[in-house]
Legacy VTK file of the C-alpha trace (Angstrom):
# vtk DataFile Version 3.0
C-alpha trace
ASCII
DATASET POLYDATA
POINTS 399 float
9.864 -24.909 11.444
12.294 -23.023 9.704
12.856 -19.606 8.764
14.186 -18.613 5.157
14.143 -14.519 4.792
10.936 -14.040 6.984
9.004 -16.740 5.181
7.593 -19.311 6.895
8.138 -22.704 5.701
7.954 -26.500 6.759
9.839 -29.368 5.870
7.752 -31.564 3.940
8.335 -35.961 5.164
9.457 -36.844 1.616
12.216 -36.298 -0.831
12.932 -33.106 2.017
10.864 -31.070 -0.348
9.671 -27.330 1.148
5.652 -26.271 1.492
4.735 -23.098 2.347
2.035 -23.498 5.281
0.650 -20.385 6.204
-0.550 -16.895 5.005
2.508 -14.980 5.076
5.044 -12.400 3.609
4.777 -13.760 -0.256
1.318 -13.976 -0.121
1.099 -10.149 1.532
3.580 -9.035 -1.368
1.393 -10.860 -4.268
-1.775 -9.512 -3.101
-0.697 -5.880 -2.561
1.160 -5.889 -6.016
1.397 -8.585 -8.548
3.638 -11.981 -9.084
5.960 -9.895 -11.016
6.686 -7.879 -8.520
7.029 -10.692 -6.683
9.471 -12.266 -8.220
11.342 -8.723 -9.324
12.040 -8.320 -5.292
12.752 -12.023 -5.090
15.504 -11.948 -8.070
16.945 -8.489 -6.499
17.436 -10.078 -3.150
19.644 -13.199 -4.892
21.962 -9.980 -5.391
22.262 -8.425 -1.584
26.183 -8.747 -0.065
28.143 -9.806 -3.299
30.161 -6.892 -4.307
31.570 -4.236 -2.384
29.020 -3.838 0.325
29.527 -2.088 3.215
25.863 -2.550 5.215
23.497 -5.472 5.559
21.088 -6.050 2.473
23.180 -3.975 0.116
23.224 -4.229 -3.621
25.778 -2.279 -5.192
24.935 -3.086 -8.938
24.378 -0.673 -11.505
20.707 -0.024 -12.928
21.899 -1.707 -15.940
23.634 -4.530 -14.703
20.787 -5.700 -13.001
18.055 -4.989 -15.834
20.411 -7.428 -18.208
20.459 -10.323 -15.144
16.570 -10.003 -14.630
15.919 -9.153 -18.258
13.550 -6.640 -17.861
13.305 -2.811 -19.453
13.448 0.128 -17.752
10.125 1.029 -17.830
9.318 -2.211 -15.976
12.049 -1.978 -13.323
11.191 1.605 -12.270
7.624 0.455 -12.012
8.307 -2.700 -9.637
11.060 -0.679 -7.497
8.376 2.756 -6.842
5.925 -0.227 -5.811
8.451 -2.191 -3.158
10.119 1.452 -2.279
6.529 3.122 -1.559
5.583 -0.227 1.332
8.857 -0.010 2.970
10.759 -2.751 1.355
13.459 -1.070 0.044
15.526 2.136 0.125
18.180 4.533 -1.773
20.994 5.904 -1.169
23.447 7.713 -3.115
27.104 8.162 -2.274
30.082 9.926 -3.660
33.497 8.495 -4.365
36.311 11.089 -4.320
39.519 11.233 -4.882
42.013 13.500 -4.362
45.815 14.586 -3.121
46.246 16.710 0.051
48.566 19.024 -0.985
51.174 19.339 1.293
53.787 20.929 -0.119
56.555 19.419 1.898
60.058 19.236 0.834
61.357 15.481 -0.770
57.135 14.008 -0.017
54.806 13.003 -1.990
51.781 14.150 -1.664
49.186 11.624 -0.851
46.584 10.788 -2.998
43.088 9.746 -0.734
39.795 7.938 -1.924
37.303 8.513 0.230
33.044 7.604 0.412
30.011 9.351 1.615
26.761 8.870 1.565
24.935 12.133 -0.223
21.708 10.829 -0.336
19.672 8.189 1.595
15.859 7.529 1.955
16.716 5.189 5.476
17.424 8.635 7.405
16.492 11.342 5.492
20.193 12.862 4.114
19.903 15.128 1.657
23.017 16.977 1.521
24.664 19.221 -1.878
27.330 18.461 -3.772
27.733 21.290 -5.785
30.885 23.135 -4.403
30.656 21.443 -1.235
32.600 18.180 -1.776
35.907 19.630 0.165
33.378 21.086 3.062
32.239 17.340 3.254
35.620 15.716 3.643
36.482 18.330 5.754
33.489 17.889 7.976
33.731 13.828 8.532
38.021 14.153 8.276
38.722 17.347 10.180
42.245 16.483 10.284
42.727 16.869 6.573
42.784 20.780 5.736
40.161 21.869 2.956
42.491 24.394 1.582
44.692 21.236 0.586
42.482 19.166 -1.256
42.725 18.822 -4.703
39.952 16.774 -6.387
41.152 14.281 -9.163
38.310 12.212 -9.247
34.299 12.038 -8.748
31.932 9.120 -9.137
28.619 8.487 -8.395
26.785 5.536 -7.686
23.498 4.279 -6.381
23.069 1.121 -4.085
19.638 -0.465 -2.618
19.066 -1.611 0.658
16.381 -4.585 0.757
14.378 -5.675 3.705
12.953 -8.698 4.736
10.113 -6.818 6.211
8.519 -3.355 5.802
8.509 -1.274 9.209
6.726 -2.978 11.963
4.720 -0.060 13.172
3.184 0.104 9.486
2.458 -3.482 9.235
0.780 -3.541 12.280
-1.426 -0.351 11.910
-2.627 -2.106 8.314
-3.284 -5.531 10.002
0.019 -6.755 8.663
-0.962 -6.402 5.023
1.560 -3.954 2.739
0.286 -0.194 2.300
2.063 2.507 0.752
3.130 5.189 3.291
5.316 6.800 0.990
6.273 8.346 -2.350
8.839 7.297 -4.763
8.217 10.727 -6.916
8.573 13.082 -3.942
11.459 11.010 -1.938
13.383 11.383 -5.914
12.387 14.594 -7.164
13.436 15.718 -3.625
17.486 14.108 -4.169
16.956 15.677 -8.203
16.732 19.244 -7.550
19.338 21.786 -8.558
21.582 21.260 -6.126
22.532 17.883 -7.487
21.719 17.695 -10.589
25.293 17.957 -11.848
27.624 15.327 -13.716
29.807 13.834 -12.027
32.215 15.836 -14.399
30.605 19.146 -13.387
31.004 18.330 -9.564
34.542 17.156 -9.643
35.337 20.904 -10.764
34.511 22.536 -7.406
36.633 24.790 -5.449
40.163 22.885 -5.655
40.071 20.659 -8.577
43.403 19.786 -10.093
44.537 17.323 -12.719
46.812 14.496 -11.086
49.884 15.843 -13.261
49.347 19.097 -11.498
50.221 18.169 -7.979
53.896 18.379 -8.068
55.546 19.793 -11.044
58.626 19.037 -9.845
57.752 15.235 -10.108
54.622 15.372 -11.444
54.899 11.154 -12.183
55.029 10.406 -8.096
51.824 11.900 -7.752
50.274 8.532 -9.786
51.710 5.686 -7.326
49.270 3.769 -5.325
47.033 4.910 -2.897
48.618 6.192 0.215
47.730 5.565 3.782
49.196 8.253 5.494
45.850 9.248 6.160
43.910 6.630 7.285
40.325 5.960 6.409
37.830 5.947 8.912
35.278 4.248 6.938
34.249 3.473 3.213
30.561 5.129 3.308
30.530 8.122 6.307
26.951 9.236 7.002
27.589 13.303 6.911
26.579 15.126 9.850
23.536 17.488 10.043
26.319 20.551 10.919
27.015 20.957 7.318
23.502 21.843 6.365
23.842 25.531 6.009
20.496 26.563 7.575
20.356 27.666 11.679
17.160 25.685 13.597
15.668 29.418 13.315
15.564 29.278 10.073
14.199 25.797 9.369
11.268 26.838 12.076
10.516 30.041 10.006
10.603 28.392 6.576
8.215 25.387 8.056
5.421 27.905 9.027
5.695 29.776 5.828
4.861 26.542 3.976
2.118 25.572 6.397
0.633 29.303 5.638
0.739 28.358 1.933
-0.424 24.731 2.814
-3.108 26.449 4.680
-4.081 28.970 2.020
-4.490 26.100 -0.995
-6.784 24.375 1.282
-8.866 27.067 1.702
-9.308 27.957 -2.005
-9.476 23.898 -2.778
-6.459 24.434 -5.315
-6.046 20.510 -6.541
-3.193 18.869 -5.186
0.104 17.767 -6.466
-0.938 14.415 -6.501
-4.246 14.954 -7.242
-3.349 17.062 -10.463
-0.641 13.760 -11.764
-4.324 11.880 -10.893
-6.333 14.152 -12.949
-3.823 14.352 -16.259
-3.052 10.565 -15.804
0.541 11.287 -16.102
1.924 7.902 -16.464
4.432 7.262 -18.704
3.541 4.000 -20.126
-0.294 5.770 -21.477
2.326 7.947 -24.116
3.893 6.748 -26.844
7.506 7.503 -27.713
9.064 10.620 -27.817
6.111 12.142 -25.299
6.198 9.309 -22.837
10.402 10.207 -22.238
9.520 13.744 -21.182
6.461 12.564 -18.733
8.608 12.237 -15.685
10.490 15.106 -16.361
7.547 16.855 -16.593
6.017 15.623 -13.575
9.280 17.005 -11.754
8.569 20.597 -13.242
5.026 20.215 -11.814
6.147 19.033 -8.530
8.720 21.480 -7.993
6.344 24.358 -8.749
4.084 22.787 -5.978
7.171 22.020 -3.486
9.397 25.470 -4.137
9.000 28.773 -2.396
9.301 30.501 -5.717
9.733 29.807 -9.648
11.427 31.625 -12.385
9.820 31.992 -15.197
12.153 34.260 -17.745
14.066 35.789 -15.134
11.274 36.281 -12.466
10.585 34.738 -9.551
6.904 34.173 -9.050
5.621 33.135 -5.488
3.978 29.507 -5.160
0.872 30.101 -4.293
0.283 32.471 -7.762
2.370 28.748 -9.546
-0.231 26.695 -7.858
-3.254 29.147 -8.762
-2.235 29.096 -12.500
-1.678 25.097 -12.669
-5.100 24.901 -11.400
-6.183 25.651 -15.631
-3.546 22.380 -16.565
-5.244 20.157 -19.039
-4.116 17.067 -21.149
-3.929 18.458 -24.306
-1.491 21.560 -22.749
0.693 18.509 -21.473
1.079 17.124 -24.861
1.230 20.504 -26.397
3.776 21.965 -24.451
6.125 18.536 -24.704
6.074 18.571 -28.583
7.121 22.136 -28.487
10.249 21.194 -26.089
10.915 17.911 -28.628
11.282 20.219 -30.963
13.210 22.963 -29.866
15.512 19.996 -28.719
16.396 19.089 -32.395
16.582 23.060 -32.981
19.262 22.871 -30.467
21.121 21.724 -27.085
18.383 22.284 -24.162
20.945 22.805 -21.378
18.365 23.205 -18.341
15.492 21.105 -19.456
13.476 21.348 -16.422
13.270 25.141 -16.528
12.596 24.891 -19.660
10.061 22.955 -19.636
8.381 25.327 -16.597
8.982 28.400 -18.864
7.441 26.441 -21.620
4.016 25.267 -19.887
3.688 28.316 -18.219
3.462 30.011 -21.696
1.576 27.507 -22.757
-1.943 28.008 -20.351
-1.794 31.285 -21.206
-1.882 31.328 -24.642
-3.593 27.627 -25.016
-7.046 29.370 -25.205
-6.201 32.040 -27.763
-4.336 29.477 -30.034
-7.527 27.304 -30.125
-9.949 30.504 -30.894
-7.567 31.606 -33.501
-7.410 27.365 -34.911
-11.350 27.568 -34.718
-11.415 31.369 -36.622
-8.914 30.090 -39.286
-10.889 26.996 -40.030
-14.209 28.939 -39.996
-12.740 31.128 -42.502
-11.191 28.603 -44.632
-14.466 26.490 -44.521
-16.654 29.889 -45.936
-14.030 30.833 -48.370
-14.326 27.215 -49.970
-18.370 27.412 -49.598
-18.241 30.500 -51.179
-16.462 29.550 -53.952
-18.237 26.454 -54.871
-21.346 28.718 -54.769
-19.812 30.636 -57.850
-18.840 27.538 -59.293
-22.474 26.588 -59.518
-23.515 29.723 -60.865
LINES 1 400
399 0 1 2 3 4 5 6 7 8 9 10 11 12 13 14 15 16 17 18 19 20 21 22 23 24 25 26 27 28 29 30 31 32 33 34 35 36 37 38 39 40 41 42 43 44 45 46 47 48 49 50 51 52 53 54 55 56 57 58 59 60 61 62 63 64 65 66 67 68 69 70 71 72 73 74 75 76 77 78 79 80 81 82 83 84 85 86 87 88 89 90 91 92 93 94 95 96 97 98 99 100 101 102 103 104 105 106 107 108 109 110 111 112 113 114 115 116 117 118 119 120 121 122 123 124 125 126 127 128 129 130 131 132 133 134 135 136 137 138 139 140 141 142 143 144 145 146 147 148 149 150 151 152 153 154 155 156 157 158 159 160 161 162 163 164 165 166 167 168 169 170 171 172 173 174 175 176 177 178 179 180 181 182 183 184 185 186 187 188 189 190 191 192 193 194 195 196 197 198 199 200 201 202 203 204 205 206 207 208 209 210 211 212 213 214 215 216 217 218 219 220 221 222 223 224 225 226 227 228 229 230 231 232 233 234 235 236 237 238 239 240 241 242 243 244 245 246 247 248 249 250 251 252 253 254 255 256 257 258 259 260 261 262 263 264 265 266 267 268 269 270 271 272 273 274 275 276 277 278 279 280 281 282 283 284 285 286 287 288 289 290 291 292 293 294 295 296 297 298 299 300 301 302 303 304 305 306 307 308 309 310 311 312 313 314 315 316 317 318 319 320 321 322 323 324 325 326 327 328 329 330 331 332 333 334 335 336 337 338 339 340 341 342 343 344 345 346 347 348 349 350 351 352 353 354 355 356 357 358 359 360 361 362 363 364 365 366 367 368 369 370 371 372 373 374 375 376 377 378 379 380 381 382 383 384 385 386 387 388 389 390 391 392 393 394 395 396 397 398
């Protein structure tokens, strides 16, 4: 017997052809999912270790890049990668390329210009950490020998990679008989990495606290600022998994803000408010039931739903209104406000650049259930009115 990536296979006695013998991993995958899913996590995996990876069963390729190779859309690829994320067989992570000068100062020395890599974001232990005005703190914190009042930010990048297994986690396999289950969610593990405090460019976040341009550094000689990277501070790693230190809220804190949500948790139960997930259920909010331009603002919208779910408090034109009265008012959500309350963003959106789109879109809906009854009565009244006027006048017509 051999083994080729956890599938079990046999040698067959002629032409050294290969037979797959037993019930295993394939068959788990193709029964859970479909053969295109399949073969989508078959074709990613010919891509793990080739470029630039720093960790076992990396792929470093952009979202693109990889479409064009397995000639797919994006619509497709999101869909197969939620299915093989939600059972375990792959994972995210998100990490930060920086690069800066430490400004030294000194006398007849250059200063040296750094590139260095974190991990931001990653679904394999649970980092969520900022950027916004915190990428100096985060050098800082994993290179305590380079002062954060002397770096200088040239350059920010972000980029996405994708850890594949061979196997989903044993404990889950085993509690489902070894067949695939999804324990959990693609939407919540995202939307969770998407709020505010990341949703900046790349452009945006390379502006934080000490950001200078590289002919800045040294106006004396501002061109030996632009030589090749130096070492005199050597890296400890390419990808640094950042400490739990530089989360800025005390175990106190965390404990206090964990039984408020189990209060409101508690409290929706009691007056059966639908779920987050059963609400998505309920509206069918899947993009590929919309047709273009509605079905690009369905996942954006489902992020404006969840985060009124998830979030202590949402602010609707200027004030903050507590969860559980979010989650009450949600409770009236129907189909036809969804559409509704899209077609009014679209068309703001040619009116003019939406700069927070999210919040917009909560201000938006919000308005919407409110008024949704009134503007049907008043379609209804206007229509009865139209439809007697015309009755009435072909009655004098006749006469």
């Amino acid at each position: 017997m051999k083994t080729n990536n956890g599938i079990s296979i046999k040698e067959g006695r002629t032409n050294k052809q290969y037979i797959n013998t037993n019930y295993d991993f394939i068959d788990a995958l193709n029964d859970y999912a479909d053969c295109e899913t399949l073969g989508f996590y078959i074709s990613f995996k010919r891509y793990i270790n080739r470029k630039n990876n720093t960790k076992e069963n990396q792929i470093t390729y952009t979202q693109n890049y990889l479409q064009k190779q397995f000639n797919i859309g994006k619509t497709k690829y999101y869909r197969h990668l939620k299915t093989l994320f939600n059972i375990g067989l792959c994972d995210i992570e998100k990490i930060v390329n920086v690069k800066f000068f430490v400004n030294y100062n000194l006398e007849d020395k250059k200063n040296p210009l750094i590139e260095k890599s974190l991990v931001y974001f990653s679904t394999v232990d649970n980092t969520d950490i900022g950027l916004k005005d915190n990428i100096e703190n985060l050098i800082n914190e994993n290179y305590p020998e380079i002062p954060k009042e002397l770096i200088q930010i040239v350059e920010v990048r972000l980029n996405t990679s994708y850890i594949f297994h061979d196997y989903p986690p044993i404990d889950i396999l085993e509690s489902n008989n070894s067949k695939f289950a999804s324990y959990r969610d693609w939407e919540i593990s995202m939307n969770r990495f998407s709020s505010s405090k990341n949703e900046d460019k790349s452009d945006d976040i390379a502006s934080s606290q000490n950001r200078k341009t590289p002919s800045a550094q040294n106006e004396k000689t501002p061109s030996s600022q632009n030589v090749n990277l130096n070492n005199i501070i050597e890296l400890k790693n390419n990808i640094i998994r950042s400490s739990n230190s530089i989360i800025n809220q005390s175990r106190d804190e965390k404990n206090k803000q964990e039984n408020t949500a189990k209060e409101i948790d508690k409290t929706i139960k009691e007056r059966d408010f639908v779920s987050y997930e059963g609400l998505i259920h309920k509206l069918r909010l899947e993009k590929e039931l919309f047709e273009y331009p509605i079905s690009e603002w369905i996942d954006p919208f489902k992020k404006a739903i969840w985060e009124m779910y998830k979030y202590d408090y949402t602010k609707i034109k200027g004030e903050s209104l507590a969860k559980i009265d979010i989650i009450h008012k949600l409770q009236n959500l129907e189909m036809d406000m969804v559409i509704s309350t899209i077609e009014m963003v679209i068309e703001k959106s040619k009116e003019k650049k939406i700069k927070y789109p999210i919040a917009f879109l909560k201000t938006t809906l919000f308005n919407e259930i409110d008024e949704f009854s009134a503007k049907i009565q008043t379609q209804l009244n206007y229509d009865f009115l139209v439809e007697k006027t015309i009755h009435k006048s072909m009655t004098l017509d006749l006469k």
